[in-house]
N, C-alpha and C positions, 0 to 999 in steps of 0.2 A: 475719123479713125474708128475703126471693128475694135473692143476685148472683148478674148473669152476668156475669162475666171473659171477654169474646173477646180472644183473643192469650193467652192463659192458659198456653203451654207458651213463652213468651218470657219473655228473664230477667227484666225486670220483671213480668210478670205472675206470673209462680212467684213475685219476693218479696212481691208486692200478696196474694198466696194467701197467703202464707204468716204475711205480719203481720197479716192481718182470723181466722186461725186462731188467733193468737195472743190476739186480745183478747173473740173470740166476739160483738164487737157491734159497732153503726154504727149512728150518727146515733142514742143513745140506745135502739134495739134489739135484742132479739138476733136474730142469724142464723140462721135455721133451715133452709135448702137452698142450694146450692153448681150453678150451671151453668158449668160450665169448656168451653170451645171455641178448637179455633185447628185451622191446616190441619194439625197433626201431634196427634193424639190426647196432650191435658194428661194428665197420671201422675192415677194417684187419690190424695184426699188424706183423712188422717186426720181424720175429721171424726164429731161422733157421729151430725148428722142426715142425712138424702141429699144423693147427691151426684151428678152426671151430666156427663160428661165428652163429649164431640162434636170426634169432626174433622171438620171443615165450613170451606172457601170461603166467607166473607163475602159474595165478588164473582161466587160464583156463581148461580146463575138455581135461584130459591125458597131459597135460604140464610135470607135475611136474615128472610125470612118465616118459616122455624122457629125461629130464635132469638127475634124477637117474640113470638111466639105463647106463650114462656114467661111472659111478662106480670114477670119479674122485676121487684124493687121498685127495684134501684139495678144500671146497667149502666155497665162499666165498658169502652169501647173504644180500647184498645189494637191492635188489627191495624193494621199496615201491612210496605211492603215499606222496606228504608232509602235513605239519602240516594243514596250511591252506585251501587244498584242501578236505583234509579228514575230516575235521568241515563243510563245505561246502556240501558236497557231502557225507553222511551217509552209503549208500549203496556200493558206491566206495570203500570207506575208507575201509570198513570190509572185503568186497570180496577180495581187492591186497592185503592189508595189513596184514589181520588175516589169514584168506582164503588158501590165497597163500601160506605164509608159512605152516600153517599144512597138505596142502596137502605136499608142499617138505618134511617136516618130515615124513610122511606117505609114502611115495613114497621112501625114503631112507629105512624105516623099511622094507618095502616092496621087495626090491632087495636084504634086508642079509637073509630072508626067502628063496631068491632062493639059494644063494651061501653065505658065509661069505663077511660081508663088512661092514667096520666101519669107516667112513668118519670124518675129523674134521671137522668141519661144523661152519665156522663165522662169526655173527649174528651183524649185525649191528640197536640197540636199541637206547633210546633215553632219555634223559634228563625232557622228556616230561610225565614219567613215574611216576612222582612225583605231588604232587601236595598243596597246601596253607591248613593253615600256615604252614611255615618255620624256620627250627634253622636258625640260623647267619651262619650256613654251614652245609650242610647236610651230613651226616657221614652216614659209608656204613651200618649201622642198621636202617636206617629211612625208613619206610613203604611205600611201592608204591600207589597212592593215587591221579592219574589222573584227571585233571579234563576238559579234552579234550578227544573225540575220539581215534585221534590220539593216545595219551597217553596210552589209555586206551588198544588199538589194540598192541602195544608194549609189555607193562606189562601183558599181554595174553600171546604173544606169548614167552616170557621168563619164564612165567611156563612150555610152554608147551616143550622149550629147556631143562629147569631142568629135568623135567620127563624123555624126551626119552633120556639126556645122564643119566638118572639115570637106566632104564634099559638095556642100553647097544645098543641103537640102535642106535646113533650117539654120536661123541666124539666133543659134544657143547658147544662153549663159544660167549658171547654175550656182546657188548662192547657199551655203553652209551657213544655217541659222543657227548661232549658238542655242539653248534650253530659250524657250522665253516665256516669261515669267514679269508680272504675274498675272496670267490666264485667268477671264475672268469666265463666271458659268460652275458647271459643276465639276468634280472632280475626272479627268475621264481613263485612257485603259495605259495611258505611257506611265513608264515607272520612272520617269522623271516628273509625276507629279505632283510631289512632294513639294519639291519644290516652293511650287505656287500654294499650294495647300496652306502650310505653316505662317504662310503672311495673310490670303483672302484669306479665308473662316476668322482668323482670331481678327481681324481688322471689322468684321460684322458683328462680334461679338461670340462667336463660335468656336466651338473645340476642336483643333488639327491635330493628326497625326504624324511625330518623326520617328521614322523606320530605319535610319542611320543616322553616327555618330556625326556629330557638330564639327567635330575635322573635317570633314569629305568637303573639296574642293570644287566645283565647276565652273562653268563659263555661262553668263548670262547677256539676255538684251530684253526689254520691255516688245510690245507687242505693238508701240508708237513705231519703235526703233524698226524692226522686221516689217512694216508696211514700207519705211524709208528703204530699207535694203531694196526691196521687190520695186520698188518705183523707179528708182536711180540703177535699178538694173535693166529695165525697159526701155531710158534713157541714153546711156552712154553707147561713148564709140566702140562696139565689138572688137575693131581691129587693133585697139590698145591692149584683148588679153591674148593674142595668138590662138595656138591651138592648147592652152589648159582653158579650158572656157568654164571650169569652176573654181570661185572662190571661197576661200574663209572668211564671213564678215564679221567685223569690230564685236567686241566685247566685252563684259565688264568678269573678270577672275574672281574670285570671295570662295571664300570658306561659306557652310550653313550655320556654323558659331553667328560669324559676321552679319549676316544675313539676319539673323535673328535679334540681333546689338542694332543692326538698324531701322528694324519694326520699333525696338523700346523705345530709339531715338523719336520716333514721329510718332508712334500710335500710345508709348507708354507700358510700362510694367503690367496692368491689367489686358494687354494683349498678348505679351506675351506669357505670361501664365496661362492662357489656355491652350499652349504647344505641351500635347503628351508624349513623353521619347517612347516607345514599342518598337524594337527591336523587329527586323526582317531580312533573314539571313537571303533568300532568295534577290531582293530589293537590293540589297547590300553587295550583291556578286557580283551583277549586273552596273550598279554604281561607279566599281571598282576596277573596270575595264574602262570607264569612261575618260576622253580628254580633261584637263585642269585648266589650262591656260594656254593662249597664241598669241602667238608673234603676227599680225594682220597687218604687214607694211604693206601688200600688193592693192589688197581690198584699200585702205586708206591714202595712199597714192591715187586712188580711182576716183577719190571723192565720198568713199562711204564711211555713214559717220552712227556709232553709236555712246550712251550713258556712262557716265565716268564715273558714279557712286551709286549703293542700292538704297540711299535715301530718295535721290531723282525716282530709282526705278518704282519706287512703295509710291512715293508721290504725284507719279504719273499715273497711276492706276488708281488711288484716290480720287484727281481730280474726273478722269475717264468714264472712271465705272461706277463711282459712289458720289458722285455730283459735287467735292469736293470735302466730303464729310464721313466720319469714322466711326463706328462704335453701334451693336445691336442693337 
């Protein structure tokens, strides 16, 4: 079995590398070639079969068409710009984010026109896709209704997933990663980074910044959890979701009060005393359009499973990224 990982030197793709390394197979199996791509040339990885790494512009003019041309058996698309950059930057946002995928869909069509080829192709969407007001949990009937960019580029491009698995030119499914946290690396340009901020720095010993009120609600999954979503999405039987071929995956809801009662639980009061509140109205707008909580009975009927408290999730991240040890 071919994968191609685009987004391959982002932190979730490095872990999506790193655990299909780990188990040497998918969808029953084995792995025999490794294409890694993103705009910053992916690291090489230990692997015993080839491997071929590409920095390559998705959105740029014939990209899309050399990564097709791989004919990989299972493509896993990860590329995008994030939340907060793409509010930021309008024209960016549309060309990576919208852009780029439909040229790769285009560009898949375009290679079963020379010879058959029918790629499972998975789509990592967003939670951003939704948009205010809110039920008390969003249930998998609730209308897409963006109210970001971002959001908006998303719920584009998961139409434009249903269509072409709907006529047969890729075998697409598209997986709504709640926030996932906690990211480890530095801080980067989503203004859901906060997030992760408030628990990695003070868990090293460092001073984080909270830019909203400890009320604000979201939906979370570790970064364990979202390699499982992407894998078990590469796996299952397509013809269980019809023609919505994007889900919502599991989740864990919490408050950033809560979130923070669970750093003290594990890491202790001197961690979290280095959370300083700085207000950011801008940060705060954007927060305040965001989903709070779902109802994910379709996704978990499927088999997808994610963390039930955010002490697992602090704990997972300990053992992952700080060799199972806390404190500057």
């Amino acid at each position: 079995m071919h994968i191609l990982i685009i987004g391959a030197a982002g932190m979730v793709g490095r872990k999506l590398t790193a655990g299909l390394l780990k188990t040497g197979r998918l969808a029953g199996k084995d792995i025999e070639k490794f294409t890694l791509a993103d705009v910053i040339q992916p690291s090489g990885i230990d692997f015993k079969g080839p491997v071929e790494t590409l920095a390559i512009d998705l959105s740029a003019p014939g990209a899309a068409v050399t990564l097709a041309a791989k004919r990989a058996d299972v493509i896993f698309h990860l590329a995008a710009i994030v939340s907060g950059e793409a509010e930021a930057d309008f024209d960016k946002g549309y060309r990576i984010n919208l852009d780029g995928t439909r040229y790769l869909l285009e560009a898949i069509r375009q290679e079963g026109i020379k010879a058959p080829y029918l790629p499972r192709l998975v789509f990592t969407s967003s939670i951003g896709v939704f948009g205010a007001p809110f039920p008390e949990a969003i249930g998998d009937e609730f209308a897409l209704t963006p109210l970001t960019s971002y959001g908006t580029q998303k719920a584009i491009c998961e139409l434009l997933l249903n269509d072409y698995s709907r006529k047969g030119f890729v075998d697409g499914i598209g997986i709504r990663l709640p926030t996932i946290v906690i990211r480890p690396g530095k801080p980067n340009l989503a203004a859901s980074g906060f997030f992760s901020n408030i628990l990695r720095e003070p868990l090293v010993g460092q001073e984080a910044i909270l830019p909203v009120s400890k009320d604000v609600r979201h939906w979370f999954a570790s970064p364990r959890a979202a390699v499982g979503f992407l894998i078990h999405a590469a796996e299952i039987d397509t013809n269980r979701l019809g023609w919505r071929r994007t889900l919502s995956a599991p989740g864990l809801s919490t408050t950033v009060g809560a979130e923070i009662e669970a750093l003290r639980r594990v890491a202790g009061e001197k961690a979290v005393k280095l959370i300083r509140e700085v207000p950011d109205p801008k940060i705060d707008k954007i927060v305040e359009g965001w989903p709070r909580n779902f109802a994910t009975k379709r996704a978990e009927s499927l088999g997808f499973v994610a963390e039930t408290s955010f002490d697992e999730i602090i704990r997972i991240h300990i053992e992952d990224e700080l060799g199972g040890k806390i404190g500057g």
